[in-house]
C-alpha positions in Angstrom: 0.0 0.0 0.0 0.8 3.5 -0.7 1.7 6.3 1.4 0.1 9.3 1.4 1.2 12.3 -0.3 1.9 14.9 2.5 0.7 18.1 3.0 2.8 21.7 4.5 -0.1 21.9 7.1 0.6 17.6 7.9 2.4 17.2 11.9 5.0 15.0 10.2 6.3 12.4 13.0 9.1 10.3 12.3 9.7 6.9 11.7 10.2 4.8 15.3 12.2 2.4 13.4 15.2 1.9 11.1 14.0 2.1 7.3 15.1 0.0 4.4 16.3 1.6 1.0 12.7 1.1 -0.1 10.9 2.3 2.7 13.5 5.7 2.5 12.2 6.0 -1.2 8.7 6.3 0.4 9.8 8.5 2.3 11.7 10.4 0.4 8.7 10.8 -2.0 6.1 11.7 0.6 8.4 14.5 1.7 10.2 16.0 -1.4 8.1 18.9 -1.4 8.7 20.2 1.9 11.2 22.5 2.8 11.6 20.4 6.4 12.7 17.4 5.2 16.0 17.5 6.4 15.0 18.5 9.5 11.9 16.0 10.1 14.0 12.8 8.5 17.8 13.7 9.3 17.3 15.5 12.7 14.5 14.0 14.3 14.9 10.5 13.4 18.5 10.0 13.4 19.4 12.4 16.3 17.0 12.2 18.6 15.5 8.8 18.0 19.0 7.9 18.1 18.3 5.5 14.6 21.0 5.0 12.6 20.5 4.2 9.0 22.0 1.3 6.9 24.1 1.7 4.3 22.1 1.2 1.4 19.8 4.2 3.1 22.9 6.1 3.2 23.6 5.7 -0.5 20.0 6.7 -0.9 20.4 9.8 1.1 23.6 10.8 -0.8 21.6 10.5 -3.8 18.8 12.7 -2.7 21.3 15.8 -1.5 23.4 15.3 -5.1 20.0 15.3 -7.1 18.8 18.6 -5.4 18.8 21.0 -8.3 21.2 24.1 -8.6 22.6 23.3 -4.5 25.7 20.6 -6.0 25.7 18.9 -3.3 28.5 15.8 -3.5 28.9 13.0 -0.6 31.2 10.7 0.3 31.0 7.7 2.5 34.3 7.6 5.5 35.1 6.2 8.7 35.4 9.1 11.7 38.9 8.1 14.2 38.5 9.4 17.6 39.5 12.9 16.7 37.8 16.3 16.1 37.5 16.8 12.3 36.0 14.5 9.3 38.5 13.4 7.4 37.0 14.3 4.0 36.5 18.6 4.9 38.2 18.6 8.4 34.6 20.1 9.6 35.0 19.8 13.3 32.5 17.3 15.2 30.4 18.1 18.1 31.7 17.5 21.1 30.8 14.7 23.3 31.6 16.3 26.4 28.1 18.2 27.9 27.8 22.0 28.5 28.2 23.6 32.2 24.4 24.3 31.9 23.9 20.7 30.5 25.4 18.9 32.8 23.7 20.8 35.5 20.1 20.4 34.3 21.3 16.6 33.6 22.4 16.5 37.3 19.0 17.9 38.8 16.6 16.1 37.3 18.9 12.6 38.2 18.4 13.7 41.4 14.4 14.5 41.4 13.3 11.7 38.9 15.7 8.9 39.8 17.5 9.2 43.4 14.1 10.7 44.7 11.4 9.5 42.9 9.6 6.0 44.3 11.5 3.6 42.2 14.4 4.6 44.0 13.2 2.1 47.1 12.7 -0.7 44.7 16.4 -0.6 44.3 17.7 0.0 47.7 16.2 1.5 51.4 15.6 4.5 52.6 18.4 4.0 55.3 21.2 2.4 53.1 20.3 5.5 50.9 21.2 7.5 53.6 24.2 5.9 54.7 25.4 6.5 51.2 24.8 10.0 51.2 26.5 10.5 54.1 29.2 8.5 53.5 29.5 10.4 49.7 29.3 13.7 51.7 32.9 14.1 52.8 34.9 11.9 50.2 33.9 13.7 46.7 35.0 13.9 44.1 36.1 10.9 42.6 37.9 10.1 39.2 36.7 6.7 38.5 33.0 5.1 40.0 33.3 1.4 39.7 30.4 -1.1 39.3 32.4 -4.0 41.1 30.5 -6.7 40.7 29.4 -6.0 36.9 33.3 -5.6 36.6 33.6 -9.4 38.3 30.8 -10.9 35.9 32.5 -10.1 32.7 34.7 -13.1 33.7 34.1 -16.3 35.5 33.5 -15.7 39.1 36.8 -17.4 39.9 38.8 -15.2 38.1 36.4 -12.6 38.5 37.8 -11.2 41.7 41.2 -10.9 40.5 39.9 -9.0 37.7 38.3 -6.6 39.7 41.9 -6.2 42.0 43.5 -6.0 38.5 41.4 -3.0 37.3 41.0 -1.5 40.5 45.1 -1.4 40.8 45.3 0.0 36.8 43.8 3.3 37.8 44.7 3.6 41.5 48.6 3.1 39.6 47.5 6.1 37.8 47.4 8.8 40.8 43.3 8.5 40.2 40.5 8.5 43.2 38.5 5.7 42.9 35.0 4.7 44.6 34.3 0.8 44.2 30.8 -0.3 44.6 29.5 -3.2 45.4 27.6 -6.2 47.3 28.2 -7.3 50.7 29.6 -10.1 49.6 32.4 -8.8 47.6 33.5 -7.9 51.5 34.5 -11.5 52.0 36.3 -12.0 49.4 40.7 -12.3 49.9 40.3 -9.5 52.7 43.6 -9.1 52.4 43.5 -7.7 48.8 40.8 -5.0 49.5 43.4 -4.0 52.2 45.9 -3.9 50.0 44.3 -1.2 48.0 42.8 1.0 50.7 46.6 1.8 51.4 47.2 2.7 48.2 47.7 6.4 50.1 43.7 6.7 50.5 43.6 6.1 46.6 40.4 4.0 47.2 37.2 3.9 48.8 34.8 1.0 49.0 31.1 1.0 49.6 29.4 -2.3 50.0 24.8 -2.5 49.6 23.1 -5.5 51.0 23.0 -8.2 48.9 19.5 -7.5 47.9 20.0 -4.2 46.8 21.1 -2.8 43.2 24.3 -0.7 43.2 23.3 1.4 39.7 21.8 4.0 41.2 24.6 5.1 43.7 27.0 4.6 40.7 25.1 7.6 38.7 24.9 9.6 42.0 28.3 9.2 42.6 29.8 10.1 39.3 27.4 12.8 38.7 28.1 14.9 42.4 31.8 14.1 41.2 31.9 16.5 38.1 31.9 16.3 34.7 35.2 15.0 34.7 34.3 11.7 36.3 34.5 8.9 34.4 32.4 5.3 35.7 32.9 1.5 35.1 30.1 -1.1 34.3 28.5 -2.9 30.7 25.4 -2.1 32.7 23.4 0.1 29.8 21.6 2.1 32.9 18.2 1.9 30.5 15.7 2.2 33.9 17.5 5.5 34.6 16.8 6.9 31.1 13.2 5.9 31.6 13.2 7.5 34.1 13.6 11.4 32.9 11.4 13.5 30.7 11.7 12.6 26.9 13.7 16.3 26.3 16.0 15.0 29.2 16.8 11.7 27.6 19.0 12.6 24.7 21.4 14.7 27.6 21.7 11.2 29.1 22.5 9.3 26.7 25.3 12.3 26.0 26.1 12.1 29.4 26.4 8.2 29.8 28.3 8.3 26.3 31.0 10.2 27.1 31.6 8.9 30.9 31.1 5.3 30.9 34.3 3.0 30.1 32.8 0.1 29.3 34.8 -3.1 30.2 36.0 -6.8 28.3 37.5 -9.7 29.0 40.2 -11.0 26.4 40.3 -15.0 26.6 43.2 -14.6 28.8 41.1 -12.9 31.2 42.8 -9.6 30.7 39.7 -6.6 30.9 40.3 -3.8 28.1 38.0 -0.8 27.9 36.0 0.5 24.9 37.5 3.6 24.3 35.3 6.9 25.1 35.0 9.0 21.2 35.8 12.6 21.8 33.1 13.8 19.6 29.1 13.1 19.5 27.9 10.4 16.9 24.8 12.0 15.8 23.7 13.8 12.6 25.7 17.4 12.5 25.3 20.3 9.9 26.2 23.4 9.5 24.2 24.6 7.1 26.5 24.0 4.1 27.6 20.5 5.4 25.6 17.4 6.8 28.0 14.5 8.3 25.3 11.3 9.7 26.7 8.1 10.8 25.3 5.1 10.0 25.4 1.2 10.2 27.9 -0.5 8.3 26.7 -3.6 6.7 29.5 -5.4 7.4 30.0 -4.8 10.8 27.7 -6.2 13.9 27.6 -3.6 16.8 26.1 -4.1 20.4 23.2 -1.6 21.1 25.7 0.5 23.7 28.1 0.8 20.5 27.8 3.4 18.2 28.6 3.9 14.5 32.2 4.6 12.8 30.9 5.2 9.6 29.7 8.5 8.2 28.1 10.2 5.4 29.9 13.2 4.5 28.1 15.8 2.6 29.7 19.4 1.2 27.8 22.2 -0.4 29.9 23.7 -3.4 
């Protein structure tokens, strides 16, 4: 069936899903006339829906820019490195690092819509909440906020705890403050070696929940009331927090959790390596006379907390 042919009065909404080349066609057609198009298809449904296209509705954008009469647009398809500029016009990328006022709206609705809002209790109690903010209150800020037992699971439990001494001794080696958080359990485990890194000249603080309690909302709390220059630990994807906030809030998250979390990996030796954190935002960017969007490679499978490294780059003449 058809699509309708759109009007200038229509509320366009986009697409909630990824389109095929054919379905882009459709699109493409339905919206030719309008003056928004870029806008309601490039900025709306990439950038804040967070959709990326596939390749073969990459080509198919490129081919709607170039076929724009009198505006010679030209495109070309390229791979962004973690650096500031396209490699194709050396246009510089947004930045993934938030604003001052950003980070601070970010920050206050955490606080009303997560750490205070009902779910909260579901996750923890009103007095271990309490003893965390009171234990938080005279140690900030922190470098690195570790998700200890998310950090222990990427591994066998056996190995596991080594892993966690291993990573925890990688930054504290680096002159970094570190906040590890964890289970009560955790406690019991080779005493000795949590010893061992408290003296690491006060390096390293610990906090342990009951066992019944979930440790990702202290993690967010603590790396948040830490500044924007704290970075945190865990493969956790933190997607009850985002539900969480207000729809225009979302997007700052995602930002946010994009350019702060390390996310960890085992090797099969058992040696954890991080993802690195790109220094610039993968989202669709323009500047009037230039459009760079990333999209999905065909040949490459990505996790859903990975993003893109391919790009669309398209130049005005």
């Amino acid at each position: 069936m058809r699509l309708p042919r759109l009007s200038k009065k229509d509320d366009i909404q986009p697409p909630e899903k990824p389109l095929n080349a054919e379905e882009w066609q459709e699109w493409r057609t339905r919206l030719k006339h309008l003056t928004n198009f870029e806008t309601v298809m490039l900025r709306r449904m990439i950038k804040e829906n967070q959709l990326y296209p596939n390749e073969a509705v990459m080509q198919s954008i490129k081919l709607w820019f170039e076929s724009i009469p009198g505006e010679k647009w030209t495109g070309r398809l390229t791979s962004m490195e973690n650096g500031w500029g396209c490699p194709v016009c050396n246009q510089v990328l947004e930045t993934i690092e938030l604003s001052k006022k950003e980070y601070n709206i970010l920050k206050k609705k955490i606080m009303k819509n997560v750490m205070q809002g009902n779910d909260i209790f579901k996750k923890t109690t009103p007095q271990e909440l309490k003893r965390f903010q009171d234990f938080m209150e005279n140690r900030l800020p922190y470098d690195i906020v570790l998700d200890g037992l998310n950090i222990v699971r990427c591994v066998s439990r056996i190995c596991g705890y080594n892993v966690l001494f291993d990573v925890v001794s990688y930054f504290a080696q680096q002159n970094l403050r570190l906040l590890v958080l964890g289970r009560k359990h955790l406690n019991e485990f080779q005493f000795w070696k949590w010893n061992a890194m408290t003296a690491r000249q006060g390096k390293v603080d610990f906090f342990f929940t009951e066992n019944i309690s979930q440790d990702d909302p202290f993690l967010v709390y603590a790396t948040l009331h830490s500044g924007n220059n704290c970075k945190f630990v865990t493969r956790d994807l933190l997607r009850d927090h985002k539900a969480c906030l207000p729809e225009s809030i979302q997007q700052l998250f995602f930002k946010w959790q994009r350019g702060h979390q390390l996310m960890p990996f085992a090797s099969r030796t058992k040696k954890i390596y991080f993802a690195p954190i790109l220094s610039y935002d993968t989202v669709v960017q323009t500047t009037g006379d230039t459009w760079h969007i990333p999209y999905d490679d065909h040949l490459v499978e990505r996790y859903s907390y990975e993003v893109p490294r391919k790009w669309l780059c398209l130049r005005r003449k």
